[in-house]
Backbone as CSV, one residue per row, in Angstrom:
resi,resn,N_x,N_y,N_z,CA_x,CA_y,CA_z,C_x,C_y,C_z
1,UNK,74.418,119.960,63.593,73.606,118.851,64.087,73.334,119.041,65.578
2,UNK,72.015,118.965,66.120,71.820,118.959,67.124,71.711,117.900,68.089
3,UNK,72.992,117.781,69.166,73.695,116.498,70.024,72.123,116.080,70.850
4,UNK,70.977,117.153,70.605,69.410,116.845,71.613,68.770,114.919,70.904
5,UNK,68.819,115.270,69.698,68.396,114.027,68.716,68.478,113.200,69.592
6,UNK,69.918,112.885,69.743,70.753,111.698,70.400,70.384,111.554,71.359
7,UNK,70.618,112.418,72.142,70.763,112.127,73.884,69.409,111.987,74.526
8,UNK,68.584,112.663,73.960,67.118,112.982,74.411,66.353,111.380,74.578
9,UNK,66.531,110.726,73.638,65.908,109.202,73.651,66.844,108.297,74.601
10,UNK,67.772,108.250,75.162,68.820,107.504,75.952,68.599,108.297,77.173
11,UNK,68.386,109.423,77.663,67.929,109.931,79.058,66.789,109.720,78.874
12,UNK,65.374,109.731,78.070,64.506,109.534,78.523,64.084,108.157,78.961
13,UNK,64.861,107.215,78.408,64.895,105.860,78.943,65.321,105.506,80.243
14,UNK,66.059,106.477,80.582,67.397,106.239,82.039,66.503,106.874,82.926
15,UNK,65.449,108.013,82.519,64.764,108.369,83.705,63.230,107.833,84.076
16,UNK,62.916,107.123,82.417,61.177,106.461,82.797,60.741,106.283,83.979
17,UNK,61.814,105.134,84.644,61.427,104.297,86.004,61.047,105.199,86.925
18,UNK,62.010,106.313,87.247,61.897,106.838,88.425,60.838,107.953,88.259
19,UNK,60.782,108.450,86.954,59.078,109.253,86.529,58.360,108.273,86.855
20,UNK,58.102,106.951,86.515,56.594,106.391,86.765,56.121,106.518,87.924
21,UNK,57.614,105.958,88.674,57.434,105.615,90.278,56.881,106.750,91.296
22,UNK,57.386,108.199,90.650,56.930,109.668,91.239,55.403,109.548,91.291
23,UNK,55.001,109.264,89.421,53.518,109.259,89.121,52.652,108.439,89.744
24,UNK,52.798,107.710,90.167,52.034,106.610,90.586,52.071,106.847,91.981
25,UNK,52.789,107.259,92.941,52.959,107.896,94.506,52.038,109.180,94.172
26,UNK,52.110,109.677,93.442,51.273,111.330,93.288,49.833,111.486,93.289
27,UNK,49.424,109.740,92.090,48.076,109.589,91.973,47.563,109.126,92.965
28,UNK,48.578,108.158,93.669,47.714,107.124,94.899,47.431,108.069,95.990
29,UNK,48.182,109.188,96.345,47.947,109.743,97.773,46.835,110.768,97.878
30,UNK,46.290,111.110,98.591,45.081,111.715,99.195,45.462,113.266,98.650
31,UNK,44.371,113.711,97.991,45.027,115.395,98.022,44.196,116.437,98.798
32,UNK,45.366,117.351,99.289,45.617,117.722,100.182,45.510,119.339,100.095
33,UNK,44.851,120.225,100.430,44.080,121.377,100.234,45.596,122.201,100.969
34,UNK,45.586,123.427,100.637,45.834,124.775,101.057,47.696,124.226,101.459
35,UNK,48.389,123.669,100.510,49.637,123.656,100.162,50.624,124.107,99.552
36,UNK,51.599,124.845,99.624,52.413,125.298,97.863,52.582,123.962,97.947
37,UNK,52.616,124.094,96.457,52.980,123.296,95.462,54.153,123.596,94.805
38,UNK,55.269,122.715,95.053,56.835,123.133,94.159,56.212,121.953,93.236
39,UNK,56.234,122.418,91.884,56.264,121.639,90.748,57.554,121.903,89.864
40,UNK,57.878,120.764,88.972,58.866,120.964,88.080,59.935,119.598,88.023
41,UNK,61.071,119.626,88.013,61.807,118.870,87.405,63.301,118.023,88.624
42,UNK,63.995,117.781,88.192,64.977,117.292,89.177,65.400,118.185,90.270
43,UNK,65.111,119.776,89.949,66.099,120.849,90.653,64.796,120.907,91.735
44,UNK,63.731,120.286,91.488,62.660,120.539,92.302,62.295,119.555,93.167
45,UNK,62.595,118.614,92.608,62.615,117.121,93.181,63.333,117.089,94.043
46,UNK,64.622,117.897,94.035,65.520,117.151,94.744,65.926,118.229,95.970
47,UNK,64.781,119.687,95.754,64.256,120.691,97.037,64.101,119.489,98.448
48,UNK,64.635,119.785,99.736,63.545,119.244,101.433,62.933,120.154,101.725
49,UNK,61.814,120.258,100.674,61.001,122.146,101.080,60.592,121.957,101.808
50,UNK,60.493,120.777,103.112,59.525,120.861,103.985,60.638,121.339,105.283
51,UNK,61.942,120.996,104.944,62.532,121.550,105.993,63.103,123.168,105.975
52,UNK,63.416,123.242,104.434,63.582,124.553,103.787,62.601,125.879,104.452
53,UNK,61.134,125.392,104.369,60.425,125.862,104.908,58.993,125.212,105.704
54,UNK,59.862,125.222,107.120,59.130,124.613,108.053,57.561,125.348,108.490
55,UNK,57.766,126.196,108.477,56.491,127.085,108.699,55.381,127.411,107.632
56,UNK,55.717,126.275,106.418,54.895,126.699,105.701,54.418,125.199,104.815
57,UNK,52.991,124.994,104.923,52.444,123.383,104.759,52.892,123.230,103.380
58,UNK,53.724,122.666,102.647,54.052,122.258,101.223,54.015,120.890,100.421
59,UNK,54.101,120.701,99.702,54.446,119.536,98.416,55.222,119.567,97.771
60,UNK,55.755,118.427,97.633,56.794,118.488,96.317,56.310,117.762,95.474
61,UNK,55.961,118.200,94.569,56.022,117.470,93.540,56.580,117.223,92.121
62,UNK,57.985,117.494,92.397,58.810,117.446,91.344,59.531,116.031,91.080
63,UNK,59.645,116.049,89.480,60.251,115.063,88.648,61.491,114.883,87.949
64,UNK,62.255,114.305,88.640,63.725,114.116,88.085,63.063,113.549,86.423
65,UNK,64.244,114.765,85.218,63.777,114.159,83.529,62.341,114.911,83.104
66,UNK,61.542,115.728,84.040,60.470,116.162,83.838,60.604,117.447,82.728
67,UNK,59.092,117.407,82.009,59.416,118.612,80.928,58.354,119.026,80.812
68,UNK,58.058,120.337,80.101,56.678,120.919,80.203,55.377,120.186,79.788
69,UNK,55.767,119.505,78.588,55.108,118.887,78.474,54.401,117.236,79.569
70,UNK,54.824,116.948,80.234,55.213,116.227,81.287,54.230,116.522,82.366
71,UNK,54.651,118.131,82.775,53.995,118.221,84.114,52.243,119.093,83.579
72,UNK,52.389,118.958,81.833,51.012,119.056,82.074,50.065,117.896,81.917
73,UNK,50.342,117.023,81.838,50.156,115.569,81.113,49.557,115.625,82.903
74,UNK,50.401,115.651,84.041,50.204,115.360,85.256,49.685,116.530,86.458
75,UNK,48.912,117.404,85.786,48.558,118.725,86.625,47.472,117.741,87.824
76,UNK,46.799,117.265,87.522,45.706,116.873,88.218,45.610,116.094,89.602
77,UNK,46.972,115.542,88.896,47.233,115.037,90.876,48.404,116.074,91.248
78,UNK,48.422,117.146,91.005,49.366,118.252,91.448,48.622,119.405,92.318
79,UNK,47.705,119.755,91.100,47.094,120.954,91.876,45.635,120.598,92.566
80,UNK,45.502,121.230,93.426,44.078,120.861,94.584,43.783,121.682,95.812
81,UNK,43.365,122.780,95.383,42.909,123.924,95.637,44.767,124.373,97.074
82,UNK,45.540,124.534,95.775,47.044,124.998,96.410,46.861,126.746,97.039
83,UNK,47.671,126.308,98.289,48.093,128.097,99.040,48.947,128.584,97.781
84,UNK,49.846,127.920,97.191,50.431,128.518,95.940,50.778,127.732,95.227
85,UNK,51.565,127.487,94.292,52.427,127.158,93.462,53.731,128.079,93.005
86,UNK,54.703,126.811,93.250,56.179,127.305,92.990,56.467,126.893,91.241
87,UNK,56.530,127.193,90.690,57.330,126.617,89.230,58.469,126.719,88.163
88,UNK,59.256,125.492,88.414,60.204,125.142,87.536,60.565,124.560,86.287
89,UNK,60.386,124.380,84.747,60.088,123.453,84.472,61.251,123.864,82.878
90,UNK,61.316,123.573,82.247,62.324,123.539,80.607,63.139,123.360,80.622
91,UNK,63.735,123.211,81.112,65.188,122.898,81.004,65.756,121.812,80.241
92,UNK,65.185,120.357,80.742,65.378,119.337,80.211,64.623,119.250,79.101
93,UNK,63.315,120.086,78.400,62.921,120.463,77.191,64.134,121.028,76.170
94,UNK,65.132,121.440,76.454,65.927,122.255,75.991,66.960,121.309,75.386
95,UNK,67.259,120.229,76.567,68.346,119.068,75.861,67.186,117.928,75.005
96,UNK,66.656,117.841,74.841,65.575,116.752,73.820,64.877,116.526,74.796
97,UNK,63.998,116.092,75.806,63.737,115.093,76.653,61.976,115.570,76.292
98,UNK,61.671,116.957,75.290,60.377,117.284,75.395,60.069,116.614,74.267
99,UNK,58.819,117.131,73.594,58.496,117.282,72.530,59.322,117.893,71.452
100,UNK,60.106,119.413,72.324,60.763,119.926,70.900,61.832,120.627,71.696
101,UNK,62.929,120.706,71.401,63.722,121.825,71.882,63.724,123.227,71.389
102,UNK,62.850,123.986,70.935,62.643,124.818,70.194,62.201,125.847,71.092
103,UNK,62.667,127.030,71.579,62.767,127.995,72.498,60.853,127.948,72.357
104,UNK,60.526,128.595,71.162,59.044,129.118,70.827,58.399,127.759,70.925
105,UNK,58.227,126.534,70.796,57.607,125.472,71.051,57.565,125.088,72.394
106,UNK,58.564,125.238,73.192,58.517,125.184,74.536,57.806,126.393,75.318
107,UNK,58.003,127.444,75.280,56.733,128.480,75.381,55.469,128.111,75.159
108,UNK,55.126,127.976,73.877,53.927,127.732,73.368,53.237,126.305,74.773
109,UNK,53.708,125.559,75.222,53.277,124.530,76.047,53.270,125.116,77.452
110,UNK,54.358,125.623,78.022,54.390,126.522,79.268,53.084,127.300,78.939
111,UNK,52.681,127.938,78.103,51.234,128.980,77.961,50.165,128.054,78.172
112,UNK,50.381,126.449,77.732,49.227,125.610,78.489,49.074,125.385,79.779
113,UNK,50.643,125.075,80.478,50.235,124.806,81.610,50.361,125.983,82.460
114,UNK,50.206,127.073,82.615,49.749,128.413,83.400,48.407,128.437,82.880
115,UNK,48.037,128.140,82.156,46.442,128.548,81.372,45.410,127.361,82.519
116,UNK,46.197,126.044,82.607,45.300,125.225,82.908,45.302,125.081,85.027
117,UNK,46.971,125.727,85.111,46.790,125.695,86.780,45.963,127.000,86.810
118,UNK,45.796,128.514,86.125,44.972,129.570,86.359,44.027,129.227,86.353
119,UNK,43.553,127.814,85.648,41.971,127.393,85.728,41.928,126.941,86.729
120,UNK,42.390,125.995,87.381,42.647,124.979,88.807,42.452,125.615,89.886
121,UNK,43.452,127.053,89.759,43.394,127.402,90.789,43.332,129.043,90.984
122,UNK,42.309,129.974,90.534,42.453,130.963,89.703,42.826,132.241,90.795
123,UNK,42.899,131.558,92.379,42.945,132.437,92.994,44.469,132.643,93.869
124,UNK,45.430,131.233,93.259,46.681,130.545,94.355,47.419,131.389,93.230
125,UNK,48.622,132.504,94.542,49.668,133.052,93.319,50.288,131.724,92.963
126,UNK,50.679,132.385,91.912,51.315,131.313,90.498,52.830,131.964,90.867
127,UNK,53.987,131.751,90.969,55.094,131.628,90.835,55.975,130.801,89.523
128,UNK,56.255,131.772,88.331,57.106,130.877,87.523,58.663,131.497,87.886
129,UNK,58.966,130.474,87.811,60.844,130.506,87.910,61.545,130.207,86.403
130,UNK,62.006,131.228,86.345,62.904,131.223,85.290,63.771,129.801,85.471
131,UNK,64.423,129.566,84.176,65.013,128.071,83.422,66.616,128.781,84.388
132,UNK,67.109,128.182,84.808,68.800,128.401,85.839,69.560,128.261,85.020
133,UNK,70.370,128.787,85.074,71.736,128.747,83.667,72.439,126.854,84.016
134,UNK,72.690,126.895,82.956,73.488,125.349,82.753,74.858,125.962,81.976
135,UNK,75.175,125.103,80.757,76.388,125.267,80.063,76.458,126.677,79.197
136,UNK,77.570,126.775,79.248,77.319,128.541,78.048,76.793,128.233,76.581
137,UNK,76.940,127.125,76.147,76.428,126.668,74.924,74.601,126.327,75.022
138,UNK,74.512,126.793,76.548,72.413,127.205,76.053,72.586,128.143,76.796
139,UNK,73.010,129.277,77.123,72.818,130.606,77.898,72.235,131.088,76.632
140,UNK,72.015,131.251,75.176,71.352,132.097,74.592,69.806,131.853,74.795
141,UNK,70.063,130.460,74.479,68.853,129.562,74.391,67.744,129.951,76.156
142,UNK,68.584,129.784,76.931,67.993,129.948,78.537,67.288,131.372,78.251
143,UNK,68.078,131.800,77.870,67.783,133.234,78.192,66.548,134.225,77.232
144,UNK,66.844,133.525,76.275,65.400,133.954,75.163,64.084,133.265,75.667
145,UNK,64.386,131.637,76.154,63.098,131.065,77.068,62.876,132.169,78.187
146,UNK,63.332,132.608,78.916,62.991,133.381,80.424,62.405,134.697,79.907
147,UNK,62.883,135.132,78.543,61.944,136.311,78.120,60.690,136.111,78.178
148,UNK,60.724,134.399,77.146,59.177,134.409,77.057,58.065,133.708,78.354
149,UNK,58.903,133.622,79.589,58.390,132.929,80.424,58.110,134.240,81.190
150,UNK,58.651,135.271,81.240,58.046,136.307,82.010,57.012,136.840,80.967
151,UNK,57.234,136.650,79.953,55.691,137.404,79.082,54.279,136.801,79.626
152,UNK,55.152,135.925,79.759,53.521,134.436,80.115,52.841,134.746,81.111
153,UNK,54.032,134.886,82.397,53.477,135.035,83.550,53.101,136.535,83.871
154,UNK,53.426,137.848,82.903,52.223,138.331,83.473,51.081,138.760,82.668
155,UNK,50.715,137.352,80.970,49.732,137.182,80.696,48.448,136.253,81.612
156,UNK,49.155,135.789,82.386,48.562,134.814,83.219,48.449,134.935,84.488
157,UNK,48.787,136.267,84.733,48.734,136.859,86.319,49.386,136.280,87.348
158,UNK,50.406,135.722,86.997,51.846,134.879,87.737,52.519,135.781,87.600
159,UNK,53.794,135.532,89.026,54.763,136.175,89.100,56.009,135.892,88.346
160,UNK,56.659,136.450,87.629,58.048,135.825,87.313,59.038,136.360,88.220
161,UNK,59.939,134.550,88.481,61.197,134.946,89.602,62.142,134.540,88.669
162,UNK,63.149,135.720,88.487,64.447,135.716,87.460,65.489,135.086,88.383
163,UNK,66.063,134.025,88.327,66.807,133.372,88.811,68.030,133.703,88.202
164,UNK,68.112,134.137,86.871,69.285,134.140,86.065,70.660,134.695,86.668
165,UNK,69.955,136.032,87.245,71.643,136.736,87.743,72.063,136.116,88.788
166,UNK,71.156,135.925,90.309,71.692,135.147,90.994,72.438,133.750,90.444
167,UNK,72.169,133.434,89.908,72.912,131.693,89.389,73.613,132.005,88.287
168,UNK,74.271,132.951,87.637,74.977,132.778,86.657,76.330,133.128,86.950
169,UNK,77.397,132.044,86.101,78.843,132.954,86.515,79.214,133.711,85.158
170,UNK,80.129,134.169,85.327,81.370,135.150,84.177,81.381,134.754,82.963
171,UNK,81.094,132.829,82.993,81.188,132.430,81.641,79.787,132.161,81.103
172,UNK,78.680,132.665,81.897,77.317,132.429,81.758,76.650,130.828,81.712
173,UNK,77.697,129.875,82.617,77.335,129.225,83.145,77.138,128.757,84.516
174,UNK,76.134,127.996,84.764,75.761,127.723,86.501,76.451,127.993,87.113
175,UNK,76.901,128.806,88.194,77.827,128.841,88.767,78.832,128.126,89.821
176,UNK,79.702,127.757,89.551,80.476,126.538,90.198,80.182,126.308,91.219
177,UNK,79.983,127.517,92.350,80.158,127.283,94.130,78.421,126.623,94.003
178,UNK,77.660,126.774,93.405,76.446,126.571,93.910,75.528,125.135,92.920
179,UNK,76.996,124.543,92.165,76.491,122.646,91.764,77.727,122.180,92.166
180,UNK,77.378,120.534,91.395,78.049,119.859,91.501,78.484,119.379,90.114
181,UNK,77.272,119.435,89.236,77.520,118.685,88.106,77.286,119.745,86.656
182,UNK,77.241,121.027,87.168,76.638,122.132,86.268,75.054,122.405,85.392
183,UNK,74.234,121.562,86.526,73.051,121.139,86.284,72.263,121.619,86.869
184,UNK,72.455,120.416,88.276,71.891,120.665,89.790,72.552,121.294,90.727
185,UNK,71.761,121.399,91.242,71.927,122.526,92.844,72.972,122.084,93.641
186,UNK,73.955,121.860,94.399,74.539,121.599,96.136,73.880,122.494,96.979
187,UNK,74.055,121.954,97.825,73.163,122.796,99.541,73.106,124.351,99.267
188,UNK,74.545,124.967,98.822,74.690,126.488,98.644,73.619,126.984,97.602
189,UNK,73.365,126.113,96.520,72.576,126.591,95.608,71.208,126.678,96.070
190,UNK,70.546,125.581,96.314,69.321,125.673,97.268,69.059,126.587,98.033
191,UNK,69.885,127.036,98.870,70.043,128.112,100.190,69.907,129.266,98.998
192,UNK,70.508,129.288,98.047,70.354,130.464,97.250,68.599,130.861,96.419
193,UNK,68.079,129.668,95.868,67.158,129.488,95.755,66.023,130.087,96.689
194,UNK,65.983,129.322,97.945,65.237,129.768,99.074,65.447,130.993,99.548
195,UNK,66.298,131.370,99.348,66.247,132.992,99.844,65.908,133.759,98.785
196,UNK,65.655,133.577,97.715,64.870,134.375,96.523,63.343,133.744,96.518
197,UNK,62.543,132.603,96.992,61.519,132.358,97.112,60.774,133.111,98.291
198,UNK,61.672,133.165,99.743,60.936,133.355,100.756,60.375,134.866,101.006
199,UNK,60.840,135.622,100.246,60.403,137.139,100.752,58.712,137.002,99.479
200,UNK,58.821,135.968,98.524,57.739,136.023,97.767,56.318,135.293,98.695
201,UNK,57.051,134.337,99.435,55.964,133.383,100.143,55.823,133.863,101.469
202,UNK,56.884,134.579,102.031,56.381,135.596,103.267,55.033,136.817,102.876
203,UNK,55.073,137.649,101.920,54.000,138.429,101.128,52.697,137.817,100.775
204,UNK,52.730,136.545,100.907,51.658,135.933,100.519,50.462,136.258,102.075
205,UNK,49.173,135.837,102.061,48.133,135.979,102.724,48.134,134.280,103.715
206,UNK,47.765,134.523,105.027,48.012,133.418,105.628,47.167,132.697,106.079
């Protein structure tokens, strides 16, 4: 039996509020030309990419509870003619919170939303980030998604950034020094993060 059934309808309730409240700040504000764009989920949300990286004009627009399906529902007040895009996004597809927890069903939707920011924005590198290890009981699961998330991205002329080895420990879960809750990030993890983004966004054109 899969514990997603359960849990997936009781977190998606616990996180509605603070999704609406994101959505509704995202639609109301002015958009804003020649930005990365960090899109994705709590681990993205909860990035200070603006202090992370001061030298470089950004957005956040990430959603604590967010899922692929989610951030394509909301591309439109996201992307607007972006310097790039950063992307995070399945994870919480994986515990119920999507449509499906189904490695190949969650793909299949990630192939929409690279299809529809390559339309948006056909000229801003695309950055997908591999799914970050969580518990060892989805390291198979993580890890068959990140296959098919690098297939995507270079059907879609995005880069894939493998996060996996940096963030994984011994037991092929998150690695302790760098959360708190075996989920999300602490400061060390971030710092770890950002130093695997910046040699990609230093290469970029200015």
């Amino acid at each position: 039996m899969n514990p997603a059934r359960f849990v997936g309808p009781v977190v998606r309730r616990f996180v509605a509020p603070h999704k609406k409240m994101r959505c509704e700040q995202f639609e109301a504000l002015p958009k804003v030309p020649d930005r990365v764009v960090f899109l994705g989920d709590s681990i993205t949300d909860g990035g200070i990419w603006d202090e992370w990286f001061p030298d470089l004009p950004n957005q956040n627009r990430g959603i604590a509870g967010d899922t692929v399906g989610g951030v394509l529902d909301r591309l439109d007040s996201a992307i607007f003619e972006p310097r790039a895009v950063s992307l995070l996004i399945g994870t919480n597809d994986l515990s119920g919170l999507g449509r499906s927890h189904r490695v190949d069903d969650i793909a299949d939707q990630m192939d929409e939303v690279l299809s529809r920011i390559r339309a948006m924005a056909p000229n801003a590198p695309l950055f997908v980030n591999g799914v970050m290890p969580r518990s060892k009981a989805l390291a198979d699961q993580i890890e068959h998604l990140n296959v098919r998330y690098e297939r995507l991205a270079a059907k879609r002329g995005a880069v894939f950034i493998d996060l996996w080895p940096s963030f994984v420990g011994t037991d092929r879960s998150l690695r302790k020094d760098l959360t708190g809750d075996g989920t999300h990030l602490n400061g060390a993890g971030y710092r770890v993060w950002v130093d695997i983004l910046r040699p990609h966004f230093d290469s970029m054109p200015r």
